[in-house]
LUMKOL-726921 format. One record per atom (N, C-alpha, C): x, y, z; residue in one letter. Coordinates in steps of 0.001 Angstrom, whole numbers, plus 500000, padded with zeros to 6 digits. Layout:
<recs>
- c1;c2;c3;rest
- X;Y;Z;A $
...
</recs>
This chain:
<recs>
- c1;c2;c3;rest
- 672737;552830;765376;X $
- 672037;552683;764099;X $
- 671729;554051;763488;X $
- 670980;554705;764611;X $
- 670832;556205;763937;X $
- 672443;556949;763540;X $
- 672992;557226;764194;X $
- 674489;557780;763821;X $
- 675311;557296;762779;X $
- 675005;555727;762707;X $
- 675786;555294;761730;X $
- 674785;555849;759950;X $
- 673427;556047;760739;X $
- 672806;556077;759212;X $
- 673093;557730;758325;X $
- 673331;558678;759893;X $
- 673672;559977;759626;X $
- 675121;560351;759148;X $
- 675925;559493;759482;X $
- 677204;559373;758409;X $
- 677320;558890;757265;X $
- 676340;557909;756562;X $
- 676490;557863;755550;X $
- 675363;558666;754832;X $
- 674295;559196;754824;X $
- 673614;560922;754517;X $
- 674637;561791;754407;X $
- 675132;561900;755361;X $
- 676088;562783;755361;X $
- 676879;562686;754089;X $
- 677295;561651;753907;X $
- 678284;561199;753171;X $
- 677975;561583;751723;X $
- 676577;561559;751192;X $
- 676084;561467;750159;X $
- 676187;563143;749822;X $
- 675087;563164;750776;X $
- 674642;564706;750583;X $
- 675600;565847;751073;X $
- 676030;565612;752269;X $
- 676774;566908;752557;X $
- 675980;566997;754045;X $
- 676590;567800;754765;X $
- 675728;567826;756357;X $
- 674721;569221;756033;X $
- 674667;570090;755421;X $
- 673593;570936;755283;X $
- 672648;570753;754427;X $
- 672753;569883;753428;X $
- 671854;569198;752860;X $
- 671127;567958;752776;X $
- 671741;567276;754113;X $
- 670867;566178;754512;X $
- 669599;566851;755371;X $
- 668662;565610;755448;X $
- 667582;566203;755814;X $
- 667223;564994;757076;X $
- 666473;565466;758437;X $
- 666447;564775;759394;X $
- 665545;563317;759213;X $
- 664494;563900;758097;X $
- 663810;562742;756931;X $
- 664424;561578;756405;X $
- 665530;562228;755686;X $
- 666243;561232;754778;X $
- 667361;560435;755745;X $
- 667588;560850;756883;X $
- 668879;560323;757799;X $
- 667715;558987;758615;X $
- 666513;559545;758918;X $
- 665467;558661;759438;X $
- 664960;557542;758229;X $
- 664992;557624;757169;X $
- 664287;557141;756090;X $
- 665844;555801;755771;X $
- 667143;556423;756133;X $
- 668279;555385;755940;X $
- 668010;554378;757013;X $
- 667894;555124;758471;X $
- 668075;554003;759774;X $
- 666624;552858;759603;X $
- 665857;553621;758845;X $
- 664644;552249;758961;X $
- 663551;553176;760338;X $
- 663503;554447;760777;X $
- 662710;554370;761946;X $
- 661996;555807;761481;X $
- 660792;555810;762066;X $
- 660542;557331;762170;X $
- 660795;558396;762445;X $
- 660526;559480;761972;X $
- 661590;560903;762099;X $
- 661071;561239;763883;X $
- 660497;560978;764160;X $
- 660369;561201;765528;X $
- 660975;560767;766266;X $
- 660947;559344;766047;X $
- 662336;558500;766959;X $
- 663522;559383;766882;X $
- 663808;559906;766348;X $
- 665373;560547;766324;X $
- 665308;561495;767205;X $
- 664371;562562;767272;X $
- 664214;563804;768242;X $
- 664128;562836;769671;X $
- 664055;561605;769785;X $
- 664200;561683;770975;X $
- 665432;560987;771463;X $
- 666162;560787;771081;X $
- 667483;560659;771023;X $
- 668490;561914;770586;X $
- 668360;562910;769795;X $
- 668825;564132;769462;X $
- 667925;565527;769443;X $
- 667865;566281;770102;X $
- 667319;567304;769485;X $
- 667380;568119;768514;X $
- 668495;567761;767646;X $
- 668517;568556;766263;X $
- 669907;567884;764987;X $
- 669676;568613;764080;X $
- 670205;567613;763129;X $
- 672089;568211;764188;X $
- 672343;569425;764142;X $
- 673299;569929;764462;X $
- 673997;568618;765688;X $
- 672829;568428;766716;X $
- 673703;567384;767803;X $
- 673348;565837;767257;X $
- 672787;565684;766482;X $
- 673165;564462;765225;X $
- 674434;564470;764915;X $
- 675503;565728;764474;X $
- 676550;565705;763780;X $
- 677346;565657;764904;X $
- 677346;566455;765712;X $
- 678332;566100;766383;X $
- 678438;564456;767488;X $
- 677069;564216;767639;X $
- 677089;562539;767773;X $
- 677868;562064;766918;X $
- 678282;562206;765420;X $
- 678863;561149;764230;X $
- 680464;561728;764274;X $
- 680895;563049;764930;X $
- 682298;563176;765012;X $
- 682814;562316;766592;X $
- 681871;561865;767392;X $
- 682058;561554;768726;X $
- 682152;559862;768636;X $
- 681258;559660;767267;X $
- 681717;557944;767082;X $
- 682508;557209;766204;X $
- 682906;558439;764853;X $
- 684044;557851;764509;X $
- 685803;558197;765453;X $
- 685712;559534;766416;X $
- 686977;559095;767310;X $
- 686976;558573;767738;X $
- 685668;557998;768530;X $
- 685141;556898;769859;X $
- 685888;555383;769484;X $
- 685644;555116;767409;X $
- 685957;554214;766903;X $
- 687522;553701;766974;X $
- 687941;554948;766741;X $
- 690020;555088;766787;X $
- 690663;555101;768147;X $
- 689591;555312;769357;X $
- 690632;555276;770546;X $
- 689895;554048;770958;X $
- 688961;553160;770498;X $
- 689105;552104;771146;X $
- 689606;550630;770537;X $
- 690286;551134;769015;X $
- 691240;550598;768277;X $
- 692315;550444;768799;X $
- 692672;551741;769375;X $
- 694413;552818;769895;X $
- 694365;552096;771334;X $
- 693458;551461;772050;X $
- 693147;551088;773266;X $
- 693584;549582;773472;X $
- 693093;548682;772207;X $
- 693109;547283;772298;X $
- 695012;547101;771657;X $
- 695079;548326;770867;X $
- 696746;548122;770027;X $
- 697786;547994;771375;X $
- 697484;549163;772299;X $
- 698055;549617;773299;X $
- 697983;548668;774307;X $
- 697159;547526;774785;X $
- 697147;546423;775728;X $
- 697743;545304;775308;X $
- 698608;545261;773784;X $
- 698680;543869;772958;X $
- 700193;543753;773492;X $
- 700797;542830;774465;X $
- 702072;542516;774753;X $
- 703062;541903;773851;X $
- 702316;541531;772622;X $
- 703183;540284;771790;X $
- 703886;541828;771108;X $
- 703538;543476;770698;X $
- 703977;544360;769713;X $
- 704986;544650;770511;X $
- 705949;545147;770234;X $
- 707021;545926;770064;X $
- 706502;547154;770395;X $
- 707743;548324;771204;X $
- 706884;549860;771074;X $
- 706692;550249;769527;X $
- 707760;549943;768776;X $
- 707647;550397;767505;X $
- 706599;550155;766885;X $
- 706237;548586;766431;X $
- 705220;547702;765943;X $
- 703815;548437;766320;X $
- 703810;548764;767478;X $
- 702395;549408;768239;X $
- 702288;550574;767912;X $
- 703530;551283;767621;X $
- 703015;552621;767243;X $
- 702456;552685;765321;X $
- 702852;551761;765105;X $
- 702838;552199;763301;X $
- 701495;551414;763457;X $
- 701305;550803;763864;X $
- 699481;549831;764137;X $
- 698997;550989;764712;X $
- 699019;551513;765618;X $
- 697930;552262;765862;X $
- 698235;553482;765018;X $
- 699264;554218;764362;X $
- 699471;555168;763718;X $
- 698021;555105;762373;X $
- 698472;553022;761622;X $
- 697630;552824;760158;X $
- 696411;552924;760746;X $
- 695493;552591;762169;X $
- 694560;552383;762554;X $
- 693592;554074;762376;X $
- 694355;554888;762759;X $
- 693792;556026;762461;X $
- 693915;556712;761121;X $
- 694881;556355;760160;X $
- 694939;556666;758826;X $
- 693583;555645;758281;X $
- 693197;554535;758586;X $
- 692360;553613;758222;X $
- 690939;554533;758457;X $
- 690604;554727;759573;X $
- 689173;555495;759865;X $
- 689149;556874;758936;X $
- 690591;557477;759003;X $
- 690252;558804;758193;X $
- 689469;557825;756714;X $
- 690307;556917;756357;X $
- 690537;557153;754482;X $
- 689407;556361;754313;X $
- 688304;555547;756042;X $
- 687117;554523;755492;X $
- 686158;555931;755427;X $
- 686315;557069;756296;X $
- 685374;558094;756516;X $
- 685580;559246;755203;X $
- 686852;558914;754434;X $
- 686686;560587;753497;X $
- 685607;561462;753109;X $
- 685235;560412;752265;X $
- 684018;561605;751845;X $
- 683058;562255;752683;X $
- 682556;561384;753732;X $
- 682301;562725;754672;X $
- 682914;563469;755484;X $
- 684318;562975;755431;X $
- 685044;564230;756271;X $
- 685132;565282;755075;X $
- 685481;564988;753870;X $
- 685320;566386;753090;X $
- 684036;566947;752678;X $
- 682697;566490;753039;X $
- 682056;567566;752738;X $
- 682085;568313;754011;X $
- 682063;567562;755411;X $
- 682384;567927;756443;X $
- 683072;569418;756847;X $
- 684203;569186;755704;X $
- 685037;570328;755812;X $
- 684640;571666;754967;X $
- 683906;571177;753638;X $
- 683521;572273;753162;X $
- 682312;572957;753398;X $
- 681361;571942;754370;X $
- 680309;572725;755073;X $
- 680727;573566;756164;X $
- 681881;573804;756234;X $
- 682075;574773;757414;X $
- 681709;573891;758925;X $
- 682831;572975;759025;X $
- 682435;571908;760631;X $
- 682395;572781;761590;X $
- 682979;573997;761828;X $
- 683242;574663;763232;X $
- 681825;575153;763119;X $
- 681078;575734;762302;X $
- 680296;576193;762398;X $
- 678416;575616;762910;X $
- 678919;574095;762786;X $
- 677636;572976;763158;X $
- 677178;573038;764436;X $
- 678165;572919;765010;X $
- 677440;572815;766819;X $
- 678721;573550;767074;X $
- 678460;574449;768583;X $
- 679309;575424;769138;X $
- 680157;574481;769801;X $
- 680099;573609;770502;X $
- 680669;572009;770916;X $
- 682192;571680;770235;X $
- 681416;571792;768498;X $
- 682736;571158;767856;X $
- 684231;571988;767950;X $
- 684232;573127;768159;X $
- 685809;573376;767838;X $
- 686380;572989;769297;X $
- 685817;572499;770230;X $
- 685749;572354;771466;X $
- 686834;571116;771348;X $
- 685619;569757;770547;X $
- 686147;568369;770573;X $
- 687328;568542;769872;X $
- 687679;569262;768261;X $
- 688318;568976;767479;X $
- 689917;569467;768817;X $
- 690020;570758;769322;X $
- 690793;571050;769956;X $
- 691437;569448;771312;X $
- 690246;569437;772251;X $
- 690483;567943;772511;X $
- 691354;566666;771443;X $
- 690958;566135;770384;X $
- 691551;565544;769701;X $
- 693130;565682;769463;X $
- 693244;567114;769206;X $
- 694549;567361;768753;X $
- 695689;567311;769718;X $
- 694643;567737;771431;X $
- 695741;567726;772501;X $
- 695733;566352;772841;X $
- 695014;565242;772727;X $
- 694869;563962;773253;X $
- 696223;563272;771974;X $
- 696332;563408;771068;X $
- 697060;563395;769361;X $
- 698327;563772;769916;X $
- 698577;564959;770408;X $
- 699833;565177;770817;X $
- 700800;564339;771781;X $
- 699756;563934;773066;X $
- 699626;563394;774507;X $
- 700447;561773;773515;X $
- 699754;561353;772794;X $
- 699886;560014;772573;X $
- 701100;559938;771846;X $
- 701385;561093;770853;X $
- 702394;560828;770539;X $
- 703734;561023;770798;X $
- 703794;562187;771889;X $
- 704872;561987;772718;X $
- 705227;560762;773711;X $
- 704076;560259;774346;X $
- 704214;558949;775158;X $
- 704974;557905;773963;X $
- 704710;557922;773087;X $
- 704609;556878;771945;X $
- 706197;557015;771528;X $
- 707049;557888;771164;X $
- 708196;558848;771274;X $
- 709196;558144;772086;X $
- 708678;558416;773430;X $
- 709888;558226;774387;X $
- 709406;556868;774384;X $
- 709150;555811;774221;X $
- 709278;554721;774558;X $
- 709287;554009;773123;X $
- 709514;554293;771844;X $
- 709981;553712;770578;X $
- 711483;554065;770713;X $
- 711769;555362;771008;X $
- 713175;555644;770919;X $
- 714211;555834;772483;X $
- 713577;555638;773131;X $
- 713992;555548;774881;X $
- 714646;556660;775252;X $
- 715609;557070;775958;X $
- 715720;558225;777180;X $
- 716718;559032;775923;X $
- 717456;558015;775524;X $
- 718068;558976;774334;X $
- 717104;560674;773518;X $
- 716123;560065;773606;X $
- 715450;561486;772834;X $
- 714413;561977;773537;X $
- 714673;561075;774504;X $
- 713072;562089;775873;X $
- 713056;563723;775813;X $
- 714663;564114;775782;X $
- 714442;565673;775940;X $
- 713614;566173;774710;X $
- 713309;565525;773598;X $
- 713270;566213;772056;X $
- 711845;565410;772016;X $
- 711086;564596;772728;X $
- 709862;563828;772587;X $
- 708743;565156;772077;X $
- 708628;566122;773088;X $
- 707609;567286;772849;X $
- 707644;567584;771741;X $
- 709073;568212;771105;X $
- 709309;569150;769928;X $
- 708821;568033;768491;X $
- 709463;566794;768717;X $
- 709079;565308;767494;X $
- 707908;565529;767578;X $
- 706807;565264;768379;X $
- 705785;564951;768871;X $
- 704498;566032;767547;X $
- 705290;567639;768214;X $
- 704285;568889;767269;X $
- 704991;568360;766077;X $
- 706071;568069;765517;X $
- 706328;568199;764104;X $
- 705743;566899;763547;X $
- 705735;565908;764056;X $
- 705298;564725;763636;X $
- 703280;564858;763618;X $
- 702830;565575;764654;X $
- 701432;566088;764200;X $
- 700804;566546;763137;X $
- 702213;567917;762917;X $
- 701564;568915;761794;X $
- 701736;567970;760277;X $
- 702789;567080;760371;X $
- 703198;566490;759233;X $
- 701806;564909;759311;X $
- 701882;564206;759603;X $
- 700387;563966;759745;X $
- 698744;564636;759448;X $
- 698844;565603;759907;X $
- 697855;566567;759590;X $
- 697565;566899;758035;X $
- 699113;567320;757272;X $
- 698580;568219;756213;X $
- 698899;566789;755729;X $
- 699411;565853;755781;X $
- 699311;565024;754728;X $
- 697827;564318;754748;X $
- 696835;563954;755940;X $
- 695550;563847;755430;X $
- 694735;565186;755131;X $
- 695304;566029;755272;X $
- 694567;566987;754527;X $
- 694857;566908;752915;X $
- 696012;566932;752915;X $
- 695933;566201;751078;X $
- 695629;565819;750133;X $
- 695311;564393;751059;X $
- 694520;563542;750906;X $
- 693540;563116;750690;X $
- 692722;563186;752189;X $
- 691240;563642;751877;X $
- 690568;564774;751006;X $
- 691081;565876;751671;X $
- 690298;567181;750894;X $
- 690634;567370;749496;X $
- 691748;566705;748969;X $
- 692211;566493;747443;X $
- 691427;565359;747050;X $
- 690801;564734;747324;X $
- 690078;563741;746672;X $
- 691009;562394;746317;X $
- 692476;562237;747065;X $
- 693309;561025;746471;X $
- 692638;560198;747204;X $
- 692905;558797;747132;X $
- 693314;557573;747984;X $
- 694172;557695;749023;X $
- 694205;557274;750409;X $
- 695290;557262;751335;X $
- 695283;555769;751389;X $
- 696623;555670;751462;X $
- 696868;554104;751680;X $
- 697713;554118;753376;X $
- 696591;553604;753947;X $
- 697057;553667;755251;X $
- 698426;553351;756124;X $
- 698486;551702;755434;X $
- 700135;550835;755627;X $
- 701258;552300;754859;X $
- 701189;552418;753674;X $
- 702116;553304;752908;X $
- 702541;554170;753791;X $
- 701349;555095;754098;X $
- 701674;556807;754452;X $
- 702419;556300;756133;X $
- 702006;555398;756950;X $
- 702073;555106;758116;X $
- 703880;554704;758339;X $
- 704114;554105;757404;X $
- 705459;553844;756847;X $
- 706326;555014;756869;X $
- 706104;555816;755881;X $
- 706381;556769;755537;X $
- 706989;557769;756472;X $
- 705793;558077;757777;X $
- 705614;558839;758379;X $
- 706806;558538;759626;X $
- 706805;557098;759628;X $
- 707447;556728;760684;X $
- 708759;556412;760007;X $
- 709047;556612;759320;X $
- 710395;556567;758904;X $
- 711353;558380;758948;X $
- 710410;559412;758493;X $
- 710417;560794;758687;X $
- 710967;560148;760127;X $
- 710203;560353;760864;X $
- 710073;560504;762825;X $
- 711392;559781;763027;X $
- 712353;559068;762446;X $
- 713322;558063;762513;X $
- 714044;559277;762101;X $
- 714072;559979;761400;X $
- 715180;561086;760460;X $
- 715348;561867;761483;X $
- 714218;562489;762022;X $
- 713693;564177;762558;X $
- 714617;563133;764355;X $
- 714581;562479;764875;X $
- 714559;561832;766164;X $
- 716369;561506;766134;X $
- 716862;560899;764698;X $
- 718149;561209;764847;X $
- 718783;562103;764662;X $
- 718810;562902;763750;X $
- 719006;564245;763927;X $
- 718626;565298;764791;X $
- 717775;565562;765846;X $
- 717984;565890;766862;X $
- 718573;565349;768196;X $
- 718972;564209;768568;X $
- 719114;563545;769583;X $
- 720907;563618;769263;X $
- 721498;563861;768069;X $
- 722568;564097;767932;X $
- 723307;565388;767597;X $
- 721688;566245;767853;X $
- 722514;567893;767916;X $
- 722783;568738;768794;X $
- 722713;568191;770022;X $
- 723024;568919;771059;X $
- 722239;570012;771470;X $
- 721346;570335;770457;X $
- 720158;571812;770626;X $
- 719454;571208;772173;X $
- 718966;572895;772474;X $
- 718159;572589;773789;X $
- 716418;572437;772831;X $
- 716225;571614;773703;X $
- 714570;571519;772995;X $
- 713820;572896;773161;X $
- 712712;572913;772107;X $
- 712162;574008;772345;X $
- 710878;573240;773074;X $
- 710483;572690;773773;X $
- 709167;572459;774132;X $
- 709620;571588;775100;X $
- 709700;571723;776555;X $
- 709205;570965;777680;X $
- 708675;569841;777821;X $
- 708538;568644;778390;X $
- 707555;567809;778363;X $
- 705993;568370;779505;X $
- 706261;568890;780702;X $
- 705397;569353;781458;X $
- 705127;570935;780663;X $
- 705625;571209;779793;X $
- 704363;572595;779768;X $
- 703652;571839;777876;X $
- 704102;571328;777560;X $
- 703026;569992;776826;X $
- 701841;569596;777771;X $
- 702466;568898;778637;X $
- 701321;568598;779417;X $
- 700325;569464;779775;X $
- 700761;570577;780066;X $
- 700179;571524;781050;X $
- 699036;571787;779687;X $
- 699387;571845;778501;X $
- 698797;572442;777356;X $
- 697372;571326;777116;X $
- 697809;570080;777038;X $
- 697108;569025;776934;X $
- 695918;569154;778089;X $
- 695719;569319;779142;X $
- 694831;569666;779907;X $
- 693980;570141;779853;X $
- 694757;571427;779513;X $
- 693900;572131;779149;X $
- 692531;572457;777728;X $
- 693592;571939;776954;X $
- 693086;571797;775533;X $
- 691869;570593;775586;X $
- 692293;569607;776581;X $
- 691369;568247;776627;X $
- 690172;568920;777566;X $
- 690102;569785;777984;X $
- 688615;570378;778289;X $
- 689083;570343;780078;X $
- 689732;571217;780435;X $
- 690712;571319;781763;X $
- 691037;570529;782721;X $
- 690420;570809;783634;X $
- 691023;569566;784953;X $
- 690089;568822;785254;X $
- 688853;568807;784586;X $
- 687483;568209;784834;X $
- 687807;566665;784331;X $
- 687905;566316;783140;X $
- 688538;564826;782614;X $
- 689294;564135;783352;X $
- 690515;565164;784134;X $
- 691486;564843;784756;X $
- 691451;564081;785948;X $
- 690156;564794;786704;X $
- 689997;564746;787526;X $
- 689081;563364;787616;X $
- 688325;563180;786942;X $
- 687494;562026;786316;X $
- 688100;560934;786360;X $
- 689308;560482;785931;X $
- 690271;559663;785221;X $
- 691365;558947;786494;X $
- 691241;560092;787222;X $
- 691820;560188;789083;X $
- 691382;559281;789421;X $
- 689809;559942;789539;X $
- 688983;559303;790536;X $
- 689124;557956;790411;X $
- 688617;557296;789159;X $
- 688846;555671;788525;X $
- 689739;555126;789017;X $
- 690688;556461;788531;X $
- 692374;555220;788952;X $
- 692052;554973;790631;X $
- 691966;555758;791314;X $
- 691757;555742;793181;X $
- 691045;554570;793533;X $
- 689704;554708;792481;X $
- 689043;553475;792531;X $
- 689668;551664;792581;X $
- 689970;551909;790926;X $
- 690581;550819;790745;X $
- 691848;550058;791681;X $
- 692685;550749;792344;X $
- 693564;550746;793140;X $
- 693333;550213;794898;X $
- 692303;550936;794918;X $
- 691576;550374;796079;X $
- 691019;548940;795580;X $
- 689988;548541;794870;X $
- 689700;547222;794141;X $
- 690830;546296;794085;X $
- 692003;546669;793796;X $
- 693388;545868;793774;X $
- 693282;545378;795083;X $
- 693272;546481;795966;X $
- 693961;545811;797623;X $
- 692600;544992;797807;X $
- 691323;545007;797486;X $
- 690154;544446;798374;X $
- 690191;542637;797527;X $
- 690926;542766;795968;X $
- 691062;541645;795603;X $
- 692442;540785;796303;X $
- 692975;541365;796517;X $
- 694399;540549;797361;X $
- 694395;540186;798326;X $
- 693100;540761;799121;X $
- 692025;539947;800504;X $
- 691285;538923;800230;X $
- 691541;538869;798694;X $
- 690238;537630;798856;X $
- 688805;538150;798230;X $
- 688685;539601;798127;X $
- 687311;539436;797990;X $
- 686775;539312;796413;X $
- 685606;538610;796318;X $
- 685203;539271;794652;X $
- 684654;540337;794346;X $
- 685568;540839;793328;X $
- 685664;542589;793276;X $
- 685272;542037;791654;X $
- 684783;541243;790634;X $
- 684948;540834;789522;X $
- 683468;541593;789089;X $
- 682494;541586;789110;X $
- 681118;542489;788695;X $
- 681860;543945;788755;X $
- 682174;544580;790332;X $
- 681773;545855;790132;X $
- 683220;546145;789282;X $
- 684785;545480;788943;X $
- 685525;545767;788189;X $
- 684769;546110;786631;X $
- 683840;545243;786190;X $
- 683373;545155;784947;X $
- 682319;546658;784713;X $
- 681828;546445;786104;X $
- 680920;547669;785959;X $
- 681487;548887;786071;X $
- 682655;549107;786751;X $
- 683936;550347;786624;X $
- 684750;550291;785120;X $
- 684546;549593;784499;X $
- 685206;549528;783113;X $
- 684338;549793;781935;X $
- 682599;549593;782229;X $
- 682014;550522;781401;X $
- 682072;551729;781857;X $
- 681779;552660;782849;X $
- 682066;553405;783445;X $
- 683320;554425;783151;X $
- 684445;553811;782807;X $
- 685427;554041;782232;X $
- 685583;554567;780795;X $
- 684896;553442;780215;X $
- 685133;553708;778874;X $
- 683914;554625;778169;X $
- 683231;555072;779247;X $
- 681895;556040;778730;X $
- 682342;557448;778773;X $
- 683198;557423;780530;X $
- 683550;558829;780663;X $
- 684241;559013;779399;X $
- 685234;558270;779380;X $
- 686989;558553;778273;X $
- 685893;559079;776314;X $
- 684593;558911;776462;X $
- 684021;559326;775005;X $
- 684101;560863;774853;X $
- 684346;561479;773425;X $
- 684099;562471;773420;X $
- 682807;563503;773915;X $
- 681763;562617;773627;X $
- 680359;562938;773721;X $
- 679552;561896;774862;X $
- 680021;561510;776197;X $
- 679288;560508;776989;X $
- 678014;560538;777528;X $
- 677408;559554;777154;X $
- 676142;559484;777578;X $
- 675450;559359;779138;X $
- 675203;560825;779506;X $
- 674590;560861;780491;X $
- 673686;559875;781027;X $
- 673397;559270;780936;X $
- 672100;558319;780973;X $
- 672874;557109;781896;X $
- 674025;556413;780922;X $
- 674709;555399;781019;X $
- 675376;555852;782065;X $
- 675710;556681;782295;X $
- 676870;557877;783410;X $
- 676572;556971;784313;X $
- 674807;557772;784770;X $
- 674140;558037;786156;X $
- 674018;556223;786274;X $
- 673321;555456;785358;X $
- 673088;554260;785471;X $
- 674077;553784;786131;X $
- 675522;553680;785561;X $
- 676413;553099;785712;X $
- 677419;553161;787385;X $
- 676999;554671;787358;X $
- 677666;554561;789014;X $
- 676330;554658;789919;X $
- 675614;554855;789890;X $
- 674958;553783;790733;X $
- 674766;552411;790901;X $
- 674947;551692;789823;X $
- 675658;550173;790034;X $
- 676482;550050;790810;X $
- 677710;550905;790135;X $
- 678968;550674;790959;X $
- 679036;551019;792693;X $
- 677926;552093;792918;X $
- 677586;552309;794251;X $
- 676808;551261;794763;X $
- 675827;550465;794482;X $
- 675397;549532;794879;X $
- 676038;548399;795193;X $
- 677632;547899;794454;X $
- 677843;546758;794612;X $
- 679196;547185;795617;X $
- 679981;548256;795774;X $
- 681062;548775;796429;X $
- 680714;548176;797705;X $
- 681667;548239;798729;X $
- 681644;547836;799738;X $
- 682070;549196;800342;X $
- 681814;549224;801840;X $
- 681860;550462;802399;X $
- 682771;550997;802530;X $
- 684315;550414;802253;X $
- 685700;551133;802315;X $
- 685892;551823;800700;X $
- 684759;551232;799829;X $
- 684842;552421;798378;X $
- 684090;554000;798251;X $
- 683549;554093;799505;X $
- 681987;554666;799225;X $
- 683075;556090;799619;X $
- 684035;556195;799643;X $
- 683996;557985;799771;X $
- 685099;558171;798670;X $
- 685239;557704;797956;X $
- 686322;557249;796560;X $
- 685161;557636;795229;X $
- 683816;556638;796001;X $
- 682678;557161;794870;X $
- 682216;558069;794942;X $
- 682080;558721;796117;X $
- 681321;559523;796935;X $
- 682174;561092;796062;X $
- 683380;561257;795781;X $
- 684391;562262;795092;X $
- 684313;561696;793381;X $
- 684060;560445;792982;X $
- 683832;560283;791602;X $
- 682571;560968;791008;X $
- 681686;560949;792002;X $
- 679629;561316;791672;X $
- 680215;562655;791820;X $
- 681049;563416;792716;X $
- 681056;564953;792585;X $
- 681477;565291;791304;X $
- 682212;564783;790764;X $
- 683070;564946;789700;X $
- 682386;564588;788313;X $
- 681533;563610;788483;X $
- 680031;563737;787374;X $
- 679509;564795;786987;X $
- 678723;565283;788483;X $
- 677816;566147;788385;X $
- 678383;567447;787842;X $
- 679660;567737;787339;X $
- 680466;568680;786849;X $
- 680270;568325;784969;X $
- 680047;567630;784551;X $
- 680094;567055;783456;X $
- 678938;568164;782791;X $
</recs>
């Protein structure tokens, strides 16, 4: 409620000219209530860049589990899904931009960098499996050009003050990636970009081996849960309670609170062949 009320303040005013008053005076609560949920307008803002991506990867999440799409079908759905959040969010992404965003919280050039390597990550996966082994070698190199061309066209967009029409540009874009994908896959060039030193980049850029390592742990988890369900046992609570858990770490901005809550649930309901699986997940918290 509060975040959503600080994006649209935002929206009005601009992020240096909203006031922690008027963002409290939208949500309906007292300006105090907010300090205790944020300590300043600055980690207010970056709360509202952490819930409109939060919004697009758990769009990009439900597109990505749907068996009836096509790889193609799935990629241009989740492609419009994120043209959709830019063009519902414009106006505060452009005052956003002309308040100087890097400059709000020391945090942000942090996330925005994250975004772009997670952006890349998806769209090379997305790549080799619309167009199959035929263009795997050229997935990396499609992948940056199909970014930057994405990029400046919502920069265009937004910061020009047009309309983006999400279906259109999404079209568009993926028809380019159809041009750029046959024409390389039929030129014999050596790629300039690797798929593993992509990766290696993505890692890093996504805030190093700490996420990585996070994301491990789960999977180790979950995997073990597989074999204890094929015994028979009910593994159905603490699965649910490993899947908030999941989807808290995977936020840009996760809430500590929910963290600690959450795996201690999951430690409470584990059975003793999970407890040194959790026992390396809680180390890997306390790094957070």
């Amino acid at each position: 409620m509060i975040v959503s009320a600080a994006l649209r303040v935002f929206a009005r005013k601009g992020y240096r000219a909203a006031s922690i008053q008027e963002i409290a005076e939208e949500a309906g609560v007292a300006k105090g209530s907010i300090y205790l949920h944020f300590k300043s307008k600055d980690e207010l803002a970056l709360a509202a860049v952490s819930d409109v991506y939060d919004r697009v990867r758990r769009r990009m999440a439900e597109l990505e589990s749907d068996d009836g799409l096509t790889p193609r079908e799935r990629f241009i759905r989740q492609l419009e899904a994120q043209l959709a959040v830019g063009s519902e969010n414009a106006e505060w992404i452009r005052r956003l931009w002309h308040d100087h965003a890097t400059e709000i919280h020391e945090a942000l050039p942090g996330f925005v960098l994250r975004i772009r390597a997670e952006t890349a990550d998806w769209l090379q996966r997305s790549i080799r499996s619309v167009y199959g082994e035929a263009c795997g070698p050229y997935a990396c190199d499609i992948a940056l050009l199909m970014q930057g061309a994405i990029g400046e066209f919502i920069g265009y967009f937004l910061l020009g003050g047009k309309p983006l029409e999400p279906q259109r540009l999404a079209r568009y874009l993926v028809a380019r990636m159809d041009d750029i994908a046959a024409g390389l896959s039929g030129s014999g060039e050596r790629p300039l970009v690797a798929g593993d030193e992509l990766e290696a980049l993505v890692r890093s850029l996504a805030g190093g081996c700490g996420p990585a390592l996070r994301q491990t742990a789960i999977r180790e988890l979950r995997e073990q849960l597989e074999a204890l369900r094929t015994d028979g046992a009910d593994t159905g609570e603490l699965e649910e309670a490993l899947g908030v858990l999941e989807a808290e770490t995977a936020k840009l901005l996760p809430n500590r609170v929910i963290l600690r809550a959450m795996l201690g649930h999951v430690r409470a309901l584990a059975p003793e062949p999970l407890r040194p699986a959790i026992d390396r997940l809680e180390r890997e918290m306390q790094q957070m």
